[in-house]
N, C-alpha and C positions, 0 to 999 in steps of 0.2 A: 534486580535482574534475576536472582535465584525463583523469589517468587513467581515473577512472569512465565519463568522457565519451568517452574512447578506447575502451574496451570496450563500449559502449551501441552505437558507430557500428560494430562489430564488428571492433576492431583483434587482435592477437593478442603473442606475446611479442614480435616485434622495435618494433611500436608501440610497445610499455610503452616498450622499449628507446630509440627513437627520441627519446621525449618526455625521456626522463632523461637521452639526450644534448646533448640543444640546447641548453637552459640552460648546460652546461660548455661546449660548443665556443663559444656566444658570450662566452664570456670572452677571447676572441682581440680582441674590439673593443677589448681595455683598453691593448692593444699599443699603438694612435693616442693613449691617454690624456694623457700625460703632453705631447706638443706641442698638443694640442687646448686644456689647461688654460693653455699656454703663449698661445695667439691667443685664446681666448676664457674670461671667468667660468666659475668653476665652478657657480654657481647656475643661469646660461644655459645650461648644457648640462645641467641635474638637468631642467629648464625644457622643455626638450625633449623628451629621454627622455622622461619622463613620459608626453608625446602619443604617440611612437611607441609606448612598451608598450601604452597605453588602443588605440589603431587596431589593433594586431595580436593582441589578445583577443579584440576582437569580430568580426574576422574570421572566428577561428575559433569563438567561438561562434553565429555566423553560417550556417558552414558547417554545424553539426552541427543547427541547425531546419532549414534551409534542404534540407540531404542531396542536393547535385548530382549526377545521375547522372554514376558512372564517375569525381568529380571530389573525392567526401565526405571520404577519409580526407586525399590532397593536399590538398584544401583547409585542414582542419583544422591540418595540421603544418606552412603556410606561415603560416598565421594566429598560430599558437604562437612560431614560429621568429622573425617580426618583432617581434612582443610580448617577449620572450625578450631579444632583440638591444636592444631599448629597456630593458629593465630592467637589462640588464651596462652601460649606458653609464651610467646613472641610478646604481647602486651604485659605480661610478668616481667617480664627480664627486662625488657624497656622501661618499667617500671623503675626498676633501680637504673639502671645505663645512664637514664636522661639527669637522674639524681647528681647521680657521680662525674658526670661531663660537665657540668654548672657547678655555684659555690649558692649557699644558703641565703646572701643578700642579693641575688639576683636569678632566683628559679623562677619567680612570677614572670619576668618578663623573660626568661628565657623558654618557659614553657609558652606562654603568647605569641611568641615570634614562632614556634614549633608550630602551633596549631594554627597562625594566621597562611603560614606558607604551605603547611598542609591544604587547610580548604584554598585558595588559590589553584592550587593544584588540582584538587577536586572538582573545583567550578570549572574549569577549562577541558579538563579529562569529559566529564559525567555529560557534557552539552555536545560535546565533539561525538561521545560517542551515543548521546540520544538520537540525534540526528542521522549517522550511519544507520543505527538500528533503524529507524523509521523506514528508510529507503531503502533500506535489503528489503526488509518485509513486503513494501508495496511493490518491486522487484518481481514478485512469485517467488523467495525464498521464502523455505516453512517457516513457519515461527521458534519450532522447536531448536533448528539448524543456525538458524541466525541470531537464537538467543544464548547459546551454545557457545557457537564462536566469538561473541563478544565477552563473555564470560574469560575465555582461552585468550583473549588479548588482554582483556584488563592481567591476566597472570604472567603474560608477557610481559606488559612494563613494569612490572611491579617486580621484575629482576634489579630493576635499576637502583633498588631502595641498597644494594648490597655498599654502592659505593661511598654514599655519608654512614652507614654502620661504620664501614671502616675508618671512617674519619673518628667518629665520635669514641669509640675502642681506643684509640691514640690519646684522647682528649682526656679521657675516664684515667686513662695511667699517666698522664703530665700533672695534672690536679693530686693524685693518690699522691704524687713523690714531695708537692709541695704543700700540702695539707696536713696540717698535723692529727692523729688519730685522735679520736674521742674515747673517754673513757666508757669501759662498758656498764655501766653503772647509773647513766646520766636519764633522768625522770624523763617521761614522755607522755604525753597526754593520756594515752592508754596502759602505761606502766608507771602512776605517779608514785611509786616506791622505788625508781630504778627496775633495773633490766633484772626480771626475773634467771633463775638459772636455768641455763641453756640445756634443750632438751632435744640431741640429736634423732628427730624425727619426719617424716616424708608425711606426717599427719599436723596440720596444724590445729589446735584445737584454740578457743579462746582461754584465758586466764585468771583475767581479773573481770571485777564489775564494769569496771570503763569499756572492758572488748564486749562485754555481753550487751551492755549498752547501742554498741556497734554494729552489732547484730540483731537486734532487733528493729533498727531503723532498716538496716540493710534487708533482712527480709518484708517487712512493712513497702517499703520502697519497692523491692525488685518485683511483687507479686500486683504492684501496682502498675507496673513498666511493663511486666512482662504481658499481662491480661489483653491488650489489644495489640503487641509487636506483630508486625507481617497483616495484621487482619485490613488495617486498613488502605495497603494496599493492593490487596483482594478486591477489598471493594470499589474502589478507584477503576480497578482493571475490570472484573467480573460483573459490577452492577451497575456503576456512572461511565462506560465504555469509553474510559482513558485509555489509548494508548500506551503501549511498556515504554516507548520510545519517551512518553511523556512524563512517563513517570521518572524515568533514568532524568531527563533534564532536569526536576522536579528534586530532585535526589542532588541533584549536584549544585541545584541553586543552595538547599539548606546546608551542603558542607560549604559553600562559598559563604553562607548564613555567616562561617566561625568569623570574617575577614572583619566584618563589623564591629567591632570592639572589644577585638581580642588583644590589643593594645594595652584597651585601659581594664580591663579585666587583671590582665599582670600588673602591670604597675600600681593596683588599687591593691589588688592580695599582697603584692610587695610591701603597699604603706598600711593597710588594714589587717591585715590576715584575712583567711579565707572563709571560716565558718560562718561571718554576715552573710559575706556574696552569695556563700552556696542559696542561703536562705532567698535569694532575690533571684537567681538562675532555676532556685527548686518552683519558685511561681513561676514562670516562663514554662517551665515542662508541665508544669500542674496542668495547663490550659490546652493542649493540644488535644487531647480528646474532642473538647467544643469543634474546635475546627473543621475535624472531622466530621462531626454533627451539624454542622453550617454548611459542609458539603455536599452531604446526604441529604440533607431538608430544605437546604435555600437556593446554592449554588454550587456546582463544582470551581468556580474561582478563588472559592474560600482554600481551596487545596493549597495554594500558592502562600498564603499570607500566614497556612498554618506551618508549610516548611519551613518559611523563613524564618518566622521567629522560633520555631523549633532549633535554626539552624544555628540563631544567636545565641539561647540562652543554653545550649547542648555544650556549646564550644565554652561558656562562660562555668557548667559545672563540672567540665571534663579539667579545665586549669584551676579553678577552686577546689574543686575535692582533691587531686595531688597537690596542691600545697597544703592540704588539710592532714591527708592521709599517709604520706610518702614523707620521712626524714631524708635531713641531706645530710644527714653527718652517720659516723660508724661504717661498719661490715656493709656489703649488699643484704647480706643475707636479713639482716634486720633491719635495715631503710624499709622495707616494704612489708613487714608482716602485720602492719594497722593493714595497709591494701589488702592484702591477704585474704585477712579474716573478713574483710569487708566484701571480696571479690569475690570471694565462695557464697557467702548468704544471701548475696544478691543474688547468684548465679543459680542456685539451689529455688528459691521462691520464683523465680522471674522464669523458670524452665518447665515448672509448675502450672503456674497460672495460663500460659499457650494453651493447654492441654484443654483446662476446665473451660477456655472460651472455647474453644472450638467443641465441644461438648455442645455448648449455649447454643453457638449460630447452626451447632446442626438440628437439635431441637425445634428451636423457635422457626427455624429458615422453613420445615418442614410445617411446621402448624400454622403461624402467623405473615409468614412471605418474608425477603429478604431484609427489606426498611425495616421492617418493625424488630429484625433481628438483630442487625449493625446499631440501630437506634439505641435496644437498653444494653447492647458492650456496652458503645463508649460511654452511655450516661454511668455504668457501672466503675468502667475506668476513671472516669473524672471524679467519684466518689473516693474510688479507693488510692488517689492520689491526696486528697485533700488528707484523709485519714492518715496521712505517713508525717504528715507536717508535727506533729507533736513529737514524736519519736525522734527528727529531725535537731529540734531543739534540744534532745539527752544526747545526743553527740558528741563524745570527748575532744576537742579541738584546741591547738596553741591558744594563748592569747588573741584576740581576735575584735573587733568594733562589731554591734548589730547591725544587721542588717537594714534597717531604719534608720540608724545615723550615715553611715553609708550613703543609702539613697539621699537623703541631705543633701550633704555634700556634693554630691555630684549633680543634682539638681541646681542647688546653687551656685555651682563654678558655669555651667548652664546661660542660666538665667546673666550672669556675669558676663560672657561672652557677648551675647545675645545684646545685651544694652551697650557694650563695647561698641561693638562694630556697628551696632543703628547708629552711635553718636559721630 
């Protein structure tokens, strides 16, 4: 929707670009996370966030009915940019929250149930409101007005998130009373000496080999992510003359995507750990680049088949890397500093690489035409996804089954069914 709404006020590539960086560059807020969590609940700071993202949505949806002379597009991407910065702090804190509202032998499937009910919610939201949008529009509402307001209502229901915070806030302090503390001392994949001493700072920096390690997949990864985020659906909109309306359904089918096997996703990271899985949800994202490429060259129905599976194996490494990443035992303030370190370097490369494609597609768009420009992005981003898979496997991670035994397994529980019920 942002981007739609970006093109509507008449942004061009580096907008696309802009919007798909701010989201990563606020992940730098996550840096203060872990002494934040140290002086204040983590609930009280979800509590927050919250407000700040809801105020700086509708800034910018604001801006874009409003259209200040000389002021429209600035205003729009400070409006983004604060909303943006509220939501990295809110995914911090939620970070530890969901930790601390669960116990250790049951975070897999209580994060799978989190994110199956999430997308459900998405799926039914993101259709309901593609549709509305369609029919403003052909209405004779502007585009700019109607992609505005639909912006200002998704921030409308999203008041509603305040009433399971305060469940789960309850839930985080009945667990603390019956949960016995951990020592601070206790080895962790990324601190396999135990718990370095504590350095009361708003900078988090890495420490050991295992976090640099961490970092280097996470930039590897996020400048692979970030290289085509927002571009392709520019092109969807601006080039293969998709509908935003379409795109929003589109959008809401890949978060319905997570409902598909978000189930056994938890319950596998439950019996496996998480660092295989990532390894089989990291191919699943590896691939969508092609998609895109399938749509620009073959068919725009390729669009569909690459949200979905986008939309599976997104939900599959979004519940694998917090069991990878995120401890459930100890302080908040130290459940999440693997995320941490992880969430800045991503956030840092992935905020980056926006830039330098939209560099490309202005380039090329200008000498070679638009096809041949979207064409070598994404051949460049499916390059530089494959390129992260090594780095992937230096990941410091609990005990954990490969990723290849894994798929076994579940192949042949499969295959088991399967001749079950033929018989």
């Amino acid at each position: 929707m942002f981007a739609g709404l970006a093109l509507a006020l008449g942004g061009g590539h580096f907008t696309i670009a802009t919007l798909a960086a701010l989201p990563f560059g606020a992940r730098l807020m996550h840096l203060g996370m872990p002494e934040m969590l140290r002086r204040y609940h983590a609930g009280r700071v979800a509590w927050v966030a919250t407000w700040l993202e809801r105020t700086g949505f509708l800034i910018a949806a604001l801006a874009g009915i409003v259209r200040p002379a000389g002021f429209t597009l600035a205003g729009f991407l400070v409006g983004f940019a604060i909303g943006v910065i509220g939501q990295q702090l809110y995914d911090g804190s939620m970070a530890s929250l969901h930790s601390e509202a669960t116990t250790a032998e049951t975070y897999g499937r209580y994060t799978a149930i989190k994110s199956r009910w999430g997308s459900v919610a998405g799926l039914a939201l993101g259709i309901l409101a593609s549709v509305v949008l369609d029919a403003t529009e052909r209405l004779g509402v502007p585009a700019h007005v109607a992609r505005s307001l639909a912006i200002a209502g998704g921030v409308a229901i999203h008041v509603l998130i305040s009433l399971p915070l305060k469940r789960m806030r309850s839930r985080a302090r009945l667990i603390a009373k019956t949960v016995p503390p951990v020592a601070p001392s206790l080895p962790t994949p990324t601190t396999p000496n135990g718990a370095l001493t504590p350095q009361r700072s708003w900078v988090v920096l890495p420490r050991t080999p295992e976090q640099w390690r961490l970092v280097r997949f996470a930039l590897a990864w996020g400048f692979a992510i970030g290289f085509s985020t927002r571009q392709g659906e520019a092109l969807a909109i601006g080039h293969l003359g998709v509908s935003v309306g379409t795109i929003m359904l589109l959008s809401a089918i890949a978060v319905g995507g997570g409902v598909v096997g978000a189930k056994s996703w938890g319950q596998l990271g439950d019996r496996f750990g998480g660092k295989g899985l990532m390894s089989i949800a990291f191919a699943g994202l590896s691939l969508d680049p092609l998609w895109w490429l399938a749509a620009l060259f073959i068919h725009p129905a390729f669009l569909f088949v690459g949200y979905v599976l986008y939309g599976i194996s997104n939900s599959g490494w979004n519940i694998t890397m917090a069991m990878t990443l995120v401890r459930t035992a100890g302080p908040g303030a130290e459940r999440i500093r693997a995320f941490v370190v992880y969430s800045v370097a991503f956030g840092l490369a992935a905020g980056i690489a926006p830039m330098l494609s939209g560099a490309l597609l202005n380039v090329m768009d200008a000498r070679y035409g638009a096809t041949a420009a979207y064409g070598a992005l994404f051949i460049i981003a499916f390059a530089l996804r494959l390129a992260a898979y090594p780095w992937l496997r230096q990941v410091p991670a609990p005990q954990a089954e490969r990723g290849s035994y894994v798929s076994a397994v579940v192949l042949r529980a499969v295959r088991w069914r399967v001749r079950r019920k033929a018989a």
